[in-house]
C-alpha positions as CSV (number, residue, x, y, z in Angstrom):
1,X,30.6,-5.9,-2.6
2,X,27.8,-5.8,-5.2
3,X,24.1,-4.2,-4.2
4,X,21.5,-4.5,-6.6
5,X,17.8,-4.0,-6.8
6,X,15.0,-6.0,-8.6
7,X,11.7,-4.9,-8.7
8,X,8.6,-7.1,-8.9
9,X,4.8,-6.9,-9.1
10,X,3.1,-8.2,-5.9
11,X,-0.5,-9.3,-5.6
12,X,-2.0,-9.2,-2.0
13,X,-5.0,-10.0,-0.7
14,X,-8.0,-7.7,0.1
15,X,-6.5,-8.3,4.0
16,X,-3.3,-7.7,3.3
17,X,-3.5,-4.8,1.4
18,X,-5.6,-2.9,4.2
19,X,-2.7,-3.8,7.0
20,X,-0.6,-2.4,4.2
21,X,-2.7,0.9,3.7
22,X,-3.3,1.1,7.2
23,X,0.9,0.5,8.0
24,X,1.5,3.3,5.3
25,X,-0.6,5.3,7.2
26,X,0.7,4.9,10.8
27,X,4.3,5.7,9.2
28,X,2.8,9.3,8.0
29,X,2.0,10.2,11.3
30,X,4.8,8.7,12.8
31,X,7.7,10.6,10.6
32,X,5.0,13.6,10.7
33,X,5.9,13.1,14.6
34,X,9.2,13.5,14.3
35,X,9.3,16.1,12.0
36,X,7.3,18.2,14.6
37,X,9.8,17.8,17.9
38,X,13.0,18.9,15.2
39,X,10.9,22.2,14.7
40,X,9.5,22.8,17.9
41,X,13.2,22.5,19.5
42,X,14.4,24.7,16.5
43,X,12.0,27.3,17.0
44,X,12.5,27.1,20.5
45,X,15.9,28.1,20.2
46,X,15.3,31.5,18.0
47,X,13.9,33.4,21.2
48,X,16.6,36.6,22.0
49,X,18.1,35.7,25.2
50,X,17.9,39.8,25.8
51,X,14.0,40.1,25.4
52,X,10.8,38.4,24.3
53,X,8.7,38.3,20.9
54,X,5.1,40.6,21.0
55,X,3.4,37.9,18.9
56,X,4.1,34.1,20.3
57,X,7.2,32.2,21.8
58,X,7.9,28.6,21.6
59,X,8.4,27.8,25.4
60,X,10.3,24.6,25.8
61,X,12.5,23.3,28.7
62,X,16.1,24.5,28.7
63,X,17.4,21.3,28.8
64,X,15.5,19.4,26.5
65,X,17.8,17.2,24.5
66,X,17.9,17.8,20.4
67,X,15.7,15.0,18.6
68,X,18.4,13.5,17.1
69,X,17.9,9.9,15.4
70,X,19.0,8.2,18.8
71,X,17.1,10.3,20.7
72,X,14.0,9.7,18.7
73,X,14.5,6.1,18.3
74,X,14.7,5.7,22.2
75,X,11.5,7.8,22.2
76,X,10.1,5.4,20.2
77,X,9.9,2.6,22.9
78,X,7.6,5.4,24.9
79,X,5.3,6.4,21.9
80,X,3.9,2.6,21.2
81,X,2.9,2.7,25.0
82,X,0.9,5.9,24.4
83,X,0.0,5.0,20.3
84,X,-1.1,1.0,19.3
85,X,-1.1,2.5,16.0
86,X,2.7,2.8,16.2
87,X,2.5,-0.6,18.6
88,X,0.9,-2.4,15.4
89,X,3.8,-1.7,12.8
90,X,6.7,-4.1,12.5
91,X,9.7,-2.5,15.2
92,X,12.4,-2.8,12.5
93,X,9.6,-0.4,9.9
94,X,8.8,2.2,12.6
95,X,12.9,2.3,12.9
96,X,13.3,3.0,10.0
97,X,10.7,5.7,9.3
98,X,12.5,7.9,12.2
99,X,15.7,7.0,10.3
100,X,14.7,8.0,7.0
101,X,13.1,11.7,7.9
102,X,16.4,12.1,9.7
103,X,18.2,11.4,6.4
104,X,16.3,14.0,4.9
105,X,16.9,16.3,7.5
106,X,21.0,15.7,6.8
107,X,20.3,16.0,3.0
108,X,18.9,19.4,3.9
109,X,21.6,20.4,6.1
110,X,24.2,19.3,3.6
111,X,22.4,21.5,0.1
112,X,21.2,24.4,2.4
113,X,17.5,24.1,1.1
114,X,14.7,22.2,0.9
115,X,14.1,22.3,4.7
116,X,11.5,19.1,5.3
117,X,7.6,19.3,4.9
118,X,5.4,17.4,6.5
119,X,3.4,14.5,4.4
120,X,-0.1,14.6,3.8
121,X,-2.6,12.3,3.5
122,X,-1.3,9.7,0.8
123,X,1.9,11.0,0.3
124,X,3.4,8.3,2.4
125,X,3.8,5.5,-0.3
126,X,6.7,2.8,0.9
127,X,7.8,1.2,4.0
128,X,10.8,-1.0,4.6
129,X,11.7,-4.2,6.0
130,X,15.7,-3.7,6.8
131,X,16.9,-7.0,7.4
132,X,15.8,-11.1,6.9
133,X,17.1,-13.8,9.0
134,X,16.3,-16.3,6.4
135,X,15.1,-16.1,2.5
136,X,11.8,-14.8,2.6
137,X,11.3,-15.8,-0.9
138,X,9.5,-19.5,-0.8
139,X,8.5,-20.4,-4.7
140,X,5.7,-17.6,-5.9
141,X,5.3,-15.7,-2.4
142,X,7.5,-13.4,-0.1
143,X,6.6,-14.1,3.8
144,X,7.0,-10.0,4.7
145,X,6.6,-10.1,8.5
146,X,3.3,-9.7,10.5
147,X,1.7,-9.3,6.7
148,X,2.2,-13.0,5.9
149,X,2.8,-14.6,2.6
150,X,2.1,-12.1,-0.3
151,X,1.7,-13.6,-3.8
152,X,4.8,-12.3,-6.3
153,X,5.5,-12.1,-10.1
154,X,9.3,-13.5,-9.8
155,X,9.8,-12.5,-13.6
156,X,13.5,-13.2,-13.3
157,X,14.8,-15.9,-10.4
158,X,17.3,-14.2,-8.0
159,X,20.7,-15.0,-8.8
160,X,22.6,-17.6,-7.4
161,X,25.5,-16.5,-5.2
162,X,23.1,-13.4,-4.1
163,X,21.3,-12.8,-0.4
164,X,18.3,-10.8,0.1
165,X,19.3,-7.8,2.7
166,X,16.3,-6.0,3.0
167,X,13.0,-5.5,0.8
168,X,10.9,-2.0,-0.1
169,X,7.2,-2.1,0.0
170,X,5.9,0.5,-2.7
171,X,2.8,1.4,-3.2
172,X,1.3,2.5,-7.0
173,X,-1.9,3.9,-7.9
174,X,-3.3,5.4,-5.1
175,X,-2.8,2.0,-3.3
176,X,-4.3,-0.4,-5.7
177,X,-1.3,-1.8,-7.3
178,X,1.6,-3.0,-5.2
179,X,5.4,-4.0,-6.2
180,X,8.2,-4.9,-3.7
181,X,11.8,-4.1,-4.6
182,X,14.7,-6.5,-3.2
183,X,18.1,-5.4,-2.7
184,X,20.3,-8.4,-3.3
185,X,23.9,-8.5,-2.2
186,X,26.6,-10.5,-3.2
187,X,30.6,-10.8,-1.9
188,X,32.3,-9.8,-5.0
189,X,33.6,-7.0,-6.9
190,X,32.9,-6.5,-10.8
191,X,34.8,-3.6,-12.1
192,X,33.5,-0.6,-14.4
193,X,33.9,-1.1,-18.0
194,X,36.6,0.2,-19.7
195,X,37.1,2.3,-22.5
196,X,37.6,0.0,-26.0
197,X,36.3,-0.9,-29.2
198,X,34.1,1.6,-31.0
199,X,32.1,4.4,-29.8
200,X,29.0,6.1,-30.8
201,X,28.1,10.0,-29.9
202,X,24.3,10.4,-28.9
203,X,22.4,13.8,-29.1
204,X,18.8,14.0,-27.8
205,X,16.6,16.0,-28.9
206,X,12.2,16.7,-29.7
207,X,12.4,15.8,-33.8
208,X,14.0,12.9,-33.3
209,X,14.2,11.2,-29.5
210,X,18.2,10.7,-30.8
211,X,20.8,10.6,-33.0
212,X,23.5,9.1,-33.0
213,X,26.9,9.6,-35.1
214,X,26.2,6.7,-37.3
215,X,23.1,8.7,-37.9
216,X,20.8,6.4,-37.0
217,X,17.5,8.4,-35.4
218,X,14.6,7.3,-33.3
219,X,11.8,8.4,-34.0
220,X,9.9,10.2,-30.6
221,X,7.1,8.1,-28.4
222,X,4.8,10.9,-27.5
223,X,3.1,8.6,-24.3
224,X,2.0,11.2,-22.5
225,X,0.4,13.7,-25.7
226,X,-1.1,10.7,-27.0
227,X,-3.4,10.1,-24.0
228,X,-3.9,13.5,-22.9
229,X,-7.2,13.8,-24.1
230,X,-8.7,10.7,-22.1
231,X,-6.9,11.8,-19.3
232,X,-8.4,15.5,-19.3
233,X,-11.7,13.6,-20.0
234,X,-10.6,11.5,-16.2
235,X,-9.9,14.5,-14.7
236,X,-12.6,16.6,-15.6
237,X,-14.6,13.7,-13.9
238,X,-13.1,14.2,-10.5
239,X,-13.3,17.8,-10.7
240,X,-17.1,17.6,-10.9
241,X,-17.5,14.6,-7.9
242,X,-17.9,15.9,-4.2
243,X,-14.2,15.7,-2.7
244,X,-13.5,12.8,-0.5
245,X,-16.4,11.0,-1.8
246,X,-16.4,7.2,-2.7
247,X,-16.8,8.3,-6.3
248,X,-14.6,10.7,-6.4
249,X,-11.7,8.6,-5.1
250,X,-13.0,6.0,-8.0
251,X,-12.6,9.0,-10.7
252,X,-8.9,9.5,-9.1
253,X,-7.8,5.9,-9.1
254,X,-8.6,5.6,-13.1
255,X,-6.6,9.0,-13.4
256,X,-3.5,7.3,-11.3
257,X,-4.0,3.9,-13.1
258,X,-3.9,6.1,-16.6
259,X,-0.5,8.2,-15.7
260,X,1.0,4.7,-14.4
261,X,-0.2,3.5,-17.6
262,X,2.1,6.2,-19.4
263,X,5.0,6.1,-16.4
264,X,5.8,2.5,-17.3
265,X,5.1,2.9,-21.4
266,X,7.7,5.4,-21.0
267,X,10.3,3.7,-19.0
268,X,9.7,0.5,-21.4
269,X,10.7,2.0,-24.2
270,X,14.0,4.2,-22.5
271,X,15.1,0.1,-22.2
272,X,14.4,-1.3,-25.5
273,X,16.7,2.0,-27.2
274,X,19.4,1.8,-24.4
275,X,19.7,-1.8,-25.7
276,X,19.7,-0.9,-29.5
277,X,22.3,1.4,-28.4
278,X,24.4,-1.2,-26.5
279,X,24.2,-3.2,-29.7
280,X,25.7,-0.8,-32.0
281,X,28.4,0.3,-30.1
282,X,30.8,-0.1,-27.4
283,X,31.7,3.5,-26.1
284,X,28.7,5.8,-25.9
285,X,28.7,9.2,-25.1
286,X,25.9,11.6,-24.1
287,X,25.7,15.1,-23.5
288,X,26.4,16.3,-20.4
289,X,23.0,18.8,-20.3
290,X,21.0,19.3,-17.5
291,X,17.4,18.3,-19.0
292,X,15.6,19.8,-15.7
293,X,16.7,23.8,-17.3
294,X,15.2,22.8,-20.3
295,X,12.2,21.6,-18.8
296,X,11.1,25.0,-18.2
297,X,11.2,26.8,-21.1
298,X,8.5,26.9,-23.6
299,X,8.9,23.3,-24.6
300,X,8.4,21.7,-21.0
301,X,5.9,19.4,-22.1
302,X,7.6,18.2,-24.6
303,X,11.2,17.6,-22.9
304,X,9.3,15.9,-19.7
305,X,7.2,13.7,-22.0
306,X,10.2,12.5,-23.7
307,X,12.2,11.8,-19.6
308,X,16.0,12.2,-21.1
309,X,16.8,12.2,-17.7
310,X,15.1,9.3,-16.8
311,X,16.5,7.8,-19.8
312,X,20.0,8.7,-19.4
313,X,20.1,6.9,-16.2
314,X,18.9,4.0,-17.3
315,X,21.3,3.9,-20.7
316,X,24.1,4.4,-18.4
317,X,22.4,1.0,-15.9
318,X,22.3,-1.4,-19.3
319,X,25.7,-0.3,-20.6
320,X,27.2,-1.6,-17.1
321,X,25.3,-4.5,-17.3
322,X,26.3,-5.3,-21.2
323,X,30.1,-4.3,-20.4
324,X,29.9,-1.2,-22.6
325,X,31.9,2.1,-21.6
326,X,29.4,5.0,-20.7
327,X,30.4,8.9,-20.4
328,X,29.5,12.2,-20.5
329,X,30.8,15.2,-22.2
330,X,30.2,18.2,-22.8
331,X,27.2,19.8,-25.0
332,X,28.9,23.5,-24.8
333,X,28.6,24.6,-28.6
334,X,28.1,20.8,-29.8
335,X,25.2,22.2,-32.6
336,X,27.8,25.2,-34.1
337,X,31.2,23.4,-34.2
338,X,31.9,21.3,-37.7
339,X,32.7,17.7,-37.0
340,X,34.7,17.5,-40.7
341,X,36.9,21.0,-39.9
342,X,36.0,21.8,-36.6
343,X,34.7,25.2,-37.5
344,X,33.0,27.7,-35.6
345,X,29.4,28.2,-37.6
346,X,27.8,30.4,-34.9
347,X,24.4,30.0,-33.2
348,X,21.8,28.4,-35.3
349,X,17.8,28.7,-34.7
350,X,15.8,26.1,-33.6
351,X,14.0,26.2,-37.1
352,X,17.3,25.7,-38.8
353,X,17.8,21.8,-39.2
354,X,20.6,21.4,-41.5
355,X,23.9,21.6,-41.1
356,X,26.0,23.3,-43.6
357,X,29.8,24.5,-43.0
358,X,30.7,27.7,-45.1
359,X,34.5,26.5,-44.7
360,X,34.5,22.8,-45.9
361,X,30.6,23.0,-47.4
362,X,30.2,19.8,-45.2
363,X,26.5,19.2,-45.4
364,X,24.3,17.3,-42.8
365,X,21.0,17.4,-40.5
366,X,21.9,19.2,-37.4
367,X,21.5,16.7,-34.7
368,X,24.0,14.3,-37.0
369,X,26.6,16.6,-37.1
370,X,26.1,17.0,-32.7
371,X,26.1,13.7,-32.5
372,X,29.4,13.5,-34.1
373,X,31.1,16.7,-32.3
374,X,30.1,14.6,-29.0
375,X,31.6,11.5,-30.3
376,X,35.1,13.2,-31.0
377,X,34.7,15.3,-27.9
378,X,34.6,11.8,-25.9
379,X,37.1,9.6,-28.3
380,X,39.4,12.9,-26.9
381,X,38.7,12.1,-23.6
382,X,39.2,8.7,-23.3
383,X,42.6,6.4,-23.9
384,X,42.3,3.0,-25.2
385,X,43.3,0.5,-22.3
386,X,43.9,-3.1,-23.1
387,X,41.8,-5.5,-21.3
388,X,43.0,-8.1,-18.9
389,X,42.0,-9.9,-15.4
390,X,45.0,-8.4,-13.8
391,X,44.5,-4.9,-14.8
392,X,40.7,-5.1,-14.3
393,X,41.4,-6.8,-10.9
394,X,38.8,-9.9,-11.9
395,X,38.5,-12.4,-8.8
396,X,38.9,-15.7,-9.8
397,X,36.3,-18.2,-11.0
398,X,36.9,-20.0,-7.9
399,X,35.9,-16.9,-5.3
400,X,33.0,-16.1,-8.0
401,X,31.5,-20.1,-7.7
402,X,30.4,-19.3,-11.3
403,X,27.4,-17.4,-10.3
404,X,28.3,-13.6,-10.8
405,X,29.5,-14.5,-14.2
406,X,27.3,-16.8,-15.2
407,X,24.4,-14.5,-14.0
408,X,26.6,-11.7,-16.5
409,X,27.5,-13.4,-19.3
410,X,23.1,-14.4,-19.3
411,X,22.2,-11.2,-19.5
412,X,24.6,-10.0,-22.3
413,X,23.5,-12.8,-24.2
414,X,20.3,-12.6,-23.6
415,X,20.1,-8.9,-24.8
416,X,22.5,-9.3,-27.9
417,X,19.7,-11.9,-29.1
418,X,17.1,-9.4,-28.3
């Protein structure tokens, strides 16, 4: 079964986008709702049973039930008697809100942190419609229910063979731009690709955004440093505007609008290198580094401007989608290990840019000779498989109606000539 998700820019009316606005709302207070019965039963259940607390108690019937999702969701039915707020929200949304704060109650449970806050004003920025009966796309609009139709950018068509399950409302920019992501599902299987052809090793770093073995670099898009100065300008604005004023939540939307401006600048240019990348090699490994350690040091601004993480994700998305193998390894000691001898060279400072072995006198910058150690790190732990439909399990043309493959072999091309 193969689950996708396609993003695209909606455009609703001045109507529309206040049901929106006022749904997002209503689904705040509602999840805020539930949050508050899971921690009034919890605290109700800390009193000693051998005495009482001197300073307040949490006095709630012995045999109250705990708020579990059913629970909750058979609440539900009583609450839109009592709220029309909650009355005026699609059933299948407000389901889903009590299912989703549940989720993150799980999530909690399972990691042993990060016990659930409640969401202020604003911070409640998507709803979701679960399940369609029919294709809710007709030609340039999506019919969401009890919104209407909504006007949509369909940048790329769906896919033939595909069928819309469910669609995400997301809100951008304090509310004043709007996109709607579709999870499309089809009934076939494509495998993962295999290890084959050549490979490339990829160190990321602040001089250069990468390096690869090949020792090709990329030179780093500083999206955020450049356009710091017009947003401190925006933000010095709203600190001097009366809070919760209209113009005050004018100054904030430009500051939003400018750090979506930078969000997506980023993210377009992660895309255009993960295909440069895709068309230079077929295996590519990365370091294995967790970029969120890094992110606090001295060089935080730096290493969250340049979103490695964000970018690793979405190199590992396109190399999938361009049948190119994509691994980890491990960065331990990648900058003081020789690639030509495999020498030990000991630590090197971060002002110290050149590689040079004192065994083999093998000379290099320092993020080309990591780049390389990562390469032979992952050649090491990967086998050359030969490829084949019966090995790769491939379902035949006949089950894939030429869709899946079609849809596939589009895209590869597609980016090759890009």
């Amino acid at each position: 079964m193969l689950t996708m998700n396609m993003t695209y820019r909606i455009y609703p009316s001045a109507d529309q986008e206040a049901i929106m606005l006022d749904w997002l709302e209503t689904c705040r207070r509602l999840y805020n709702r539930c949050l508050r019965d899971l921690k009034t039963w919890l605290n109700g259940q800390k009193c000693p049973i051998d005495r009482c607390s001197l300073k307040q108690e949490y006095i709630v019937p012995a045999d109250l039930p705990f708020p579990s999702y059913l629970e909750q969701k058979r609440r539900l039915t009583q609450w839109k008697k009592e709220n029309l707020w909650f009355k005026a929200v699609h059933s299948q949304v407000t389901q889903d809100v009590v299912k989703r704060m549940h989720n993150t109650w799980e999530a909690f449970k399972k990691r042993g942190f990060g016990f659930p806050r409640f969401k202020k004003y604003g911070q409640f920025r998507s709803f979701l419609f679960p399940q369609f009966k029919d294709n809710p796309l007709t030609g340039y609009q999506i019919k969401l229910p009890k919104i209407g139709s909504v006007l949509i950018e369909l940048h790329r068509p769906i896919p033939e063979g595909f069928v819309i399950k469910q669609v995400r409302v997301l809100s951008r920019a304090r509310g004043t731009k709007w996109y709607v992501v579709i999870t499309v599902q089809s009934n076939v299987e494509i495998p993962n690709p295999l290890p084959k052809g050549r490979g490339l090793g990829v160190d990321i770093g602040l001089e250069n955004f990468l390096t690869t073995s090949d020792n090709f670099a990329v030179k780093p898009s500083k999206f955020f440093r450049d356009l710091q100065s017009k947003l401190k300008s925006l933000q010095r604005k709203v600190s001097r505007k009366k809070k919760r004023s209209k113009n005050w939540e004018k100054a904030q939307i430009k500051v939003a609008k400018l750090h979506h401006k930078i969000a997506n600048s980023r993210k377009n240019f992660h895309f255009q290198v993960a295909h440069q990348l895709c068309d230079q090699g077929d295996m590519i490994f990365v370091e294995d580094i967790d970029f969120r350690v890094s992110a606090k040091g001295f060089l935080g601004k730096s290493m969250l401007d340049g979103g490695f993480g964000q970018f690793r994700t979405i190199l590992k998305w396109v190399c999938w989608k361009r049948d190119k193998f994509f691994a980890q390894v491990d960065h331990k000691y990648s900058s003081q290990i020789c690639p030509n001898c495999g020498t030990h060279t000991g630590k090197k400072p971060l002002s110290q840019r050149q590689h040079i072995c004192p065994e083999c006198n093998y000379q290099t910058t320092r993020d080309h000779a990591a780049a390389e150690v990562l390469l032979q790190r992952g050649l090491g732990s990967v086998q050359e498989v030969r490829m084949d439909v019966a090995e790769r399990k491939l379902p035949s043309n006949g089950d894939l109606s030429g869709s899946v493959c079609d849809w596939l072999d589009k895209c590869r091309s597609r980016n090759t000539q890009e």
